[in-house]
C-alpha angles and dihedrals in degrees: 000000000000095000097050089054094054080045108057089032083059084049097055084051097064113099091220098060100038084057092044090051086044090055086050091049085044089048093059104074095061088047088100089070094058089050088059099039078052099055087043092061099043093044084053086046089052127000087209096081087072093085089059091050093047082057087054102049092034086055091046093062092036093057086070082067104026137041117244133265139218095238121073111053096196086059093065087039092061094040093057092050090037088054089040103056088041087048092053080039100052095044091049081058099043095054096052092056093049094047090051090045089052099035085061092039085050100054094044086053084044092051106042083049100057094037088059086056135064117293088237095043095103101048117018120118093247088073096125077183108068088035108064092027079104131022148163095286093066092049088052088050091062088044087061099039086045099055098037107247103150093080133247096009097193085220106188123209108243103166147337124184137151140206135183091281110023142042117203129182124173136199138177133191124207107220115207081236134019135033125317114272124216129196126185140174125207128180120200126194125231094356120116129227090238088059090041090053096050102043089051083055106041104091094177084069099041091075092061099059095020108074089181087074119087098160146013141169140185098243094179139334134207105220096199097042091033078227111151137166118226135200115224126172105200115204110228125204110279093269083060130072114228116274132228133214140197105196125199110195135186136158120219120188130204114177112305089351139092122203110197123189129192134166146136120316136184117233136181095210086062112053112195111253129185095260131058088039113227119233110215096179114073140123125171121172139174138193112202120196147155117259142181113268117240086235089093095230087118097241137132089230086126125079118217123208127198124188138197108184133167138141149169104242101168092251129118104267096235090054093050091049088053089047092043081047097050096041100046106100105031086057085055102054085051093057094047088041084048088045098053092045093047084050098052092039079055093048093049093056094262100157119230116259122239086271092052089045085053098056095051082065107085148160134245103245098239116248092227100062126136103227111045117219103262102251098221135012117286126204112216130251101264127194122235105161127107093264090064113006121193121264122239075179094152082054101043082048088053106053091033106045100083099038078062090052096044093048106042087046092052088049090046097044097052099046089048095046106027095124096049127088084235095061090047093044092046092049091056093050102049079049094055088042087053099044082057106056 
């Protein structure tokens, strides 16, 4: 029996099976609509199952009066979904009173704060703070992610899908040790870098297109380096606490191109607290540059994005890159939607907001400096062996996400309901529906 157990212990350890576990666990919430779509079938196949699911609804209002009892299995059924969907309900609620509570308790902290020290203190230029909150170490640390000088970086294919106006491609790399590092490239077309730049930096109109940010806040700004340090609270799925961040931020140009550089920062305006958690660990960098449309005319009418992102957010590595895997593209057709918007509000005379005035301050990138910009855009080394082979992993979502659904509705419903005359009568129909196909 030992050598089971080391067995099945080297098998959890895989990451593959961890994620595919996680999927499973994902799948689980939407299994209620299964269940339905399930009940609707059957009542279409034979009306006399109405009376069964007028049993189910009637003992779901009466559970509110009366204790339940071990007979009906729909009954148990109703009441889980029923404590599930009050559960996700009352800590959506929760968590907007709380951010409110502590958006108000942050600015007069905020405000006492600034008013005990000197009326210049923010943002005067003396401020050794906000200086030296992001340097040129941290540029020539993109420089060095972005050419590919640690080595065989083992870069996986995550996605790559176009539309009409973008072209996006995604990769991540597992380090042995460390959090998981992500690196993208979007090209937009007809867009410029100078509105890019602007929009990536311009936090008053990311919560119009993120829904992921619930607060920011200009902490502290550099008037000659246009470097500033922002406050953002980030909202989490309802398994996940909020999370806070302290954002340095600082532009850098070379030529054409912008190089702009954020990550955590420590502040003294911003204590750490229990909830939201902070998150300490977080880098998250862009290169912003013109580049020819793929309309063939031969101009640099296309804008090209490269991003170098990771961060510690307090969550097992295998079920943030699940989450990172099943939001992805959903997240990317909110920043081109959110593009596209921040260009025609520009066009229209909409004046840039203090972020967006922060970011048209930048700095010459130094001629000494130890990483050189990249001079045109590279495409990682990606793996494609048996050791690591690359991941179609949107496709294989895709095909596999419903068979999950199917088939997890089908499990719960029949051991909830397996002394019922439902769970019998759903089993033979998905079993109908199977032998079918």
């Amino acid at each position: 029996m030992e050598w089971i157990s080391n067995d099945l212990t080297e098998i959890m350890r895989r990451p593959a099976i961890v994620e595919a576990m996680v999927d499973i666990l994902i799948c689980v919430v939407p299994i209620w609509v299964a269940v339905m779509i399930g009940l609707v079938i059957g009542w279409s196949w034979k009306p006399r199952w109405t009376g069964l699911l007028f049993l189910g609804l009637r003992s779901k209002f009466r559970f509110f009066w009366t204790a339940i009892p071990p007979g009906l299995g729909a009954r148990r059924l109703w009441f889980a979904f029923t404590a599930l969907s009050a559960f996700s309900v009352l800590r959506r609620l929760w968590s907007n009173f709380y951010i409110s509570k502590s958006k108000s308790e942050g600015s007069l902290f905020v405000e006492s704060s600034v008013m005990d020290d000197d009326s210049e203190g923010i943002h005067s230029d003396d401020s050794v703070g906000v200086k030296d909150a992001v340097t040129e170490k941290d540029l020539e640390h993109l420089f060095h992610v972005m050419e590919g000088k640690d080595g065989a970086v083992a870069w996986q294919s995550m996605m790559d899908r176009t539309t009409p106006n973008m072209t996006y491609q995604a990769w991540r790399y597992e380090p042995v040790v460390g959090s998981t590092q992500y690196r993208s490239k979007t090209v937009f077309e007809d867009a410029t870098p100078e509105i890019v730049r602007d929009f990536f930096w311009d936090d008053e109109f990311r919560t119009k297109w993120d829904p992921m940010l619930i607060y920011c806040d200009l902490l502290e700004e550099c008037p000659s380096t246009g470097t500033t340090i922002v406050h953002w609270i980030k909202k989490f799925p309802f398994f996940c606490s909020d999370r806070e961040y302290i954002i340095g931020r600082r532009v850098w140009e070379s030529g054409k191109s912008f190089y702009c550089v954020t990550k955590g920062v420590p502040h003294p305006l911003v204590p750490r607290r229990d909830k939201p958690r902070r998150v300490d660990l977080y880098f998250s960098s862009w290169c912003i540059r013109p580049v020819e449309s793929r309309k063939g005319d031969g101009q640099l009418s296309a804008c090209e994005v490269t991003l170098i992102h990771y961060e510690d957010m307090g969550i097992p590595k295998d079920v943030a890159k699940v989450g990172v895997r099943h939001g992805m593209w959903g997240a990317v057709k909110r920043l081109q939607s959110g593009v596209r918007a921040y260009q025609n509000a520009r066009k229209l005379g909409a004046s840039p907001s203090k972020y967006a005035l922060s970011a048209q301050i930048s700095t010459k990138v130094p001629s000494d400096c130890s990483s050189k910009p990249p001079e045109s855009s590279t495409q990682p080394a990606v793996v494609n062996n048996e050791n690591a082979p690359t991941l179609n992993l949107q496709r294989a979502e895709n095909a596999n996400h419903w068979k999950w659904i199917v088939i997890g509705g089908t499990v719960a419903v029949v051991c909830g309901l397996h002394t019922g005359m439902l769970g019998k009568a759903l089993l033979f129909g998905a079993a109908r529906r199977l032998a079918r196909k």
